[in-house]
N, C-alpha and C positions, 0 to 999 in steps of 0.2 A: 808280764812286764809292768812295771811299776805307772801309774798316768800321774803327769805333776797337774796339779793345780792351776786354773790359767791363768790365779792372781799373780801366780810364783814365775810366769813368764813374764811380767810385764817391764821393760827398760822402764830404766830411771827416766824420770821428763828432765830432757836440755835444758839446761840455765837458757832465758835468752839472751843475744846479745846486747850488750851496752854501751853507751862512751862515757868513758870515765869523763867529770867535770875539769878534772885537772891533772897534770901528770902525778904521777906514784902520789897518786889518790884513790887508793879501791874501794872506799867504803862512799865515795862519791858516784853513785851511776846511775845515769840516766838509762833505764831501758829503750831499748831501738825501737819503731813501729808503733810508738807510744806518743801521748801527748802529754806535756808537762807545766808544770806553772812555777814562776819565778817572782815574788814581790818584794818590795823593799824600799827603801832611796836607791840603793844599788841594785836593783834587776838588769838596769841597761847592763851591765860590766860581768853579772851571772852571763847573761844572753852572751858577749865578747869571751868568755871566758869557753864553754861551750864550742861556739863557732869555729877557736881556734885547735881544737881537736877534731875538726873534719875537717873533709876535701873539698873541694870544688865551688862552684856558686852559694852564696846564704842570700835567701830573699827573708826580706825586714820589711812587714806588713804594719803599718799604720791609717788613723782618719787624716785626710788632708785639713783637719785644721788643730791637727796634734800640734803642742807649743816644743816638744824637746825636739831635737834634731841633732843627731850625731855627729860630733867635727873628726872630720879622719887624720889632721894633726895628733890628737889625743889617743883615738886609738889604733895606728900605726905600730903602738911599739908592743901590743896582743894580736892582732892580724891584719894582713894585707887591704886596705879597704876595699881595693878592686875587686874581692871576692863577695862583695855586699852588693843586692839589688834591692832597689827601695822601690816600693809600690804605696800610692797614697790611693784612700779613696774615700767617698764618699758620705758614707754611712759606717757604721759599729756592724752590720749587718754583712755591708760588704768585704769587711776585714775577713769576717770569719769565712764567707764563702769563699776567698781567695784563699784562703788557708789550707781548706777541705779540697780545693780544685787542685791545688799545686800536688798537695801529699799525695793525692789522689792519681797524679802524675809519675812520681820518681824520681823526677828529673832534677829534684835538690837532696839533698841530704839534712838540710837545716833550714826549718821554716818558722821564724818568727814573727810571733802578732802582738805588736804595742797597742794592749784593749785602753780605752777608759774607764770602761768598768767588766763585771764579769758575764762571760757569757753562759748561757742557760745549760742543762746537762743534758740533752739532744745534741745539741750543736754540739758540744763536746764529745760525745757518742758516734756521731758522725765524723769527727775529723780524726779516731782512734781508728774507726773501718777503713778512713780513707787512707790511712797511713799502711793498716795494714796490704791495701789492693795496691798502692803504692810499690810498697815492699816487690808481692810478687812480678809485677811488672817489669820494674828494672833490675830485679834480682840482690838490690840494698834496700835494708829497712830505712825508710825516712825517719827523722823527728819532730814533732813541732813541740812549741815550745811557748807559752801564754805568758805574756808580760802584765801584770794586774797590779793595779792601784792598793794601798792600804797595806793589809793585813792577808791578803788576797782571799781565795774561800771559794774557786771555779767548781764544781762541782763534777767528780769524776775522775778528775786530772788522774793519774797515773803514780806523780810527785809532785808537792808543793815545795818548796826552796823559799825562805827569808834573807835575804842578803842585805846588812847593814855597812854604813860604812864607820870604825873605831881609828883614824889616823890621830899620828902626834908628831911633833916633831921629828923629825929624820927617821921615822916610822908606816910605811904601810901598813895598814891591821884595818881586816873586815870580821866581823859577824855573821854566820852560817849557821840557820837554823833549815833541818828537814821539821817540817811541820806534817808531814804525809806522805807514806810511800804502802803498797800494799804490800811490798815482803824487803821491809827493814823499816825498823823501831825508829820514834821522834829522835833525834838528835840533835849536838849543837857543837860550831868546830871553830875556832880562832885561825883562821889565816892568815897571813905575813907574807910579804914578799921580800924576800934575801937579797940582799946587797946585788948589784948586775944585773939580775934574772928580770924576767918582766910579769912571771906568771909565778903566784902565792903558793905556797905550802901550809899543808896543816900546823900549826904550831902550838895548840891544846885541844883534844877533842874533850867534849865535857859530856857528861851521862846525862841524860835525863831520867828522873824517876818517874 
């Protein structure tokens, strides 16, 4: 009798799960269990835009003497604000350890931290573990999700996201760069929101060389 090889047994590795950023957007995804980073003038509205393809509570981690603060007039018409819990705290230190505790929990699916600057690639290391013991816990992968100043550049992240904002006259239009993902190439994508709708669609994807 013939012996196969044990290379030749081995399954295909599972894609992991993901949430798409936006609907009938599949080249947009966040892997699940994962930590991410978002930078821009527009990251608050990446973060809103995310949140609103999950379920249940979003805890929005910032320093209590962070100057932006979210008015839930504005953004009611991408998701319900009562599913946002706001945690302020004390230090850049403490952000991130609430980060790392929550994932490390389960008990959210979306966990975002408005940093002032970037955190180190340990901490970073740590809140990807935590997401994944997260995960097995409650039997859903969590997300988190790093809101960073600038040009961003967290170290580790999973995915970096650029989100600009392009508006004009009776025009919606933001700028989306992937600046880093480890299995999908840099990119850049012109989004638009359609007449009604409240949530963008792709409207040019652009190549990068």
């Amino acid at each position: 009798m013939p012996v196969t090889h044990p290379l030749l047994k081995r399954q295909p590795k599972r894609t992991a799960p993901s949430l798409a950023l936006l609907p009938q957007a599949p080249d947009l995804q966040l892997p699940l269990g994962r930590v991410h980073e978002a930078c821009g003038n527009a990251r608050h509205r990446f973060a809103l835009w995310a949140g609103a393809q999950t379920t249940g509570p979003i805890l929005w981690i910032a320093p209590s003497w962070h100057a932006t603060q979210l008015m839930p007039c504005a953004m009611r018409e991408i998701l319900d604000p009562a599913r946002l819990l706001f945690v302020r705290t004390r230090s850049p230190e403490d952000v991130l350890w609430c980060v790392e505790e929550t994932l490390r929990s389960g008990t959210v699916s979306l966990v975002i931290a408005d940093l002032p600057g970037l955190p180190g690639l340990t901490e970073v290391r740590r809140m990807h573990l935590a997401a994944e013991q997260g995960g097995q816990i409650s039997g859903r992968m969590p997300l988190g999700l790093l809101l960073t100043p600038g040009m961003g550049g967290a170290q580790g992240v999973e995915t970096r996201w650029h989100l600009t904002s392009d508006h004009a006259p009776k025009r919606q239009q933001w700028r989306l760069e992937r600046l880093r993902a480890r299995m999908a190439p840099q990119q850049v994508w012109t989004l638009r929101t359609p007449r009604g709708q409240n949530l963008p669609q792709i409207a040019t994807p652009i190549k990068v060389a």
